[in-house]
N, C-alpha and C positions, 0 to 999 in steps of 0.2 A: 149261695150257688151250690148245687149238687157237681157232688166229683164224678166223675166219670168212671164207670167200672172196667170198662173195654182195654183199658190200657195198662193194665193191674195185670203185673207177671207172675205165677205163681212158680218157682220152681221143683219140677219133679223129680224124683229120684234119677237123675242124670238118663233124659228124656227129651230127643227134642222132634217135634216134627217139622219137617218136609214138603214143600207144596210141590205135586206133581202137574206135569203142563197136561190138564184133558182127565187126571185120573185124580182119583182119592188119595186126602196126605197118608207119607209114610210115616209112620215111628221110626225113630230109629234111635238104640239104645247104648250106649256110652259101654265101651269096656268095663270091669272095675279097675280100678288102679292097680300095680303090682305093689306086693309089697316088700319094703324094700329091707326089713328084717329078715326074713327067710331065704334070702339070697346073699349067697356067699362073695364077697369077692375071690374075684379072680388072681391068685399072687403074682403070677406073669403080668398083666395088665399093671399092676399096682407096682413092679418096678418097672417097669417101662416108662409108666406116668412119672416116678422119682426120677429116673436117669434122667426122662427128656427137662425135667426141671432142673438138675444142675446140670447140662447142660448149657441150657438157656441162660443158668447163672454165669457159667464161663464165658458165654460170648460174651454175655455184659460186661464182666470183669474186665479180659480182651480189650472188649473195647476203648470202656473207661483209661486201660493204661495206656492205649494208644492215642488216646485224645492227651493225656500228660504228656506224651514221649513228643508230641508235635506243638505241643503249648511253650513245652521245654527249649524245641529247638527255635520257637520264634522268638523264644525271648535271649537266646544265643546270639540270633542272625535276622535281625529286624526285618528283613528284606524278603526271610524263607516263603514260599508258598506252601499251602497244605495241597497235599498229592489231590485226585477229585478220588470223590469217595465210590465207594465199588461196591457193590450190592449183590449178591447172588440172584442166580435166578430160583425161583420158584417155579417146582412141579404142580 
């Protein structure tokens, strides 16, 4: 059986075209990538990203103790309800 060559993609140097309705395809060419040695972080950025991670670590924690602190008191008072849970909102 002969293959078919029609369906054979060649890839271009980050090239693709475009079918316009009525008109001739466009090219259109792909940025190049930034690269990401040459850029500096940002130190601000870079603790901000730390904080909001422990952070995140302390609610867990938080949490975690409050799930003990209410495991604790059911096994005190067989009968206790756990409060309903409360959730902030989100902006």
């Amino acid at each position: 059986m002969p293959e078919s060559t029609g369906a054979q993609i060649v890839p271009e140097a980050a090239v693709a075209k475009v079918a316009t309705l009525g008109g001739p395809p466009v090219q259109i060419k792909a940025p190049p990538p930034a690269k990401a040695s040459e850029a500096k972080p940002d130190e601000s950025a870079i603790k901000k990203r730390q904080e909001a991670r422990r952070a995140a670590h302390r609610r867990r924690l938080a949490a975690a103790r409050a799930l003990l602190a209410a495991q604790a008191q059911q096994q005190t008072n067989p009968f206790f309800q756990l409060p309903p849970a409360v959730h902030a909102r989100q902006q």
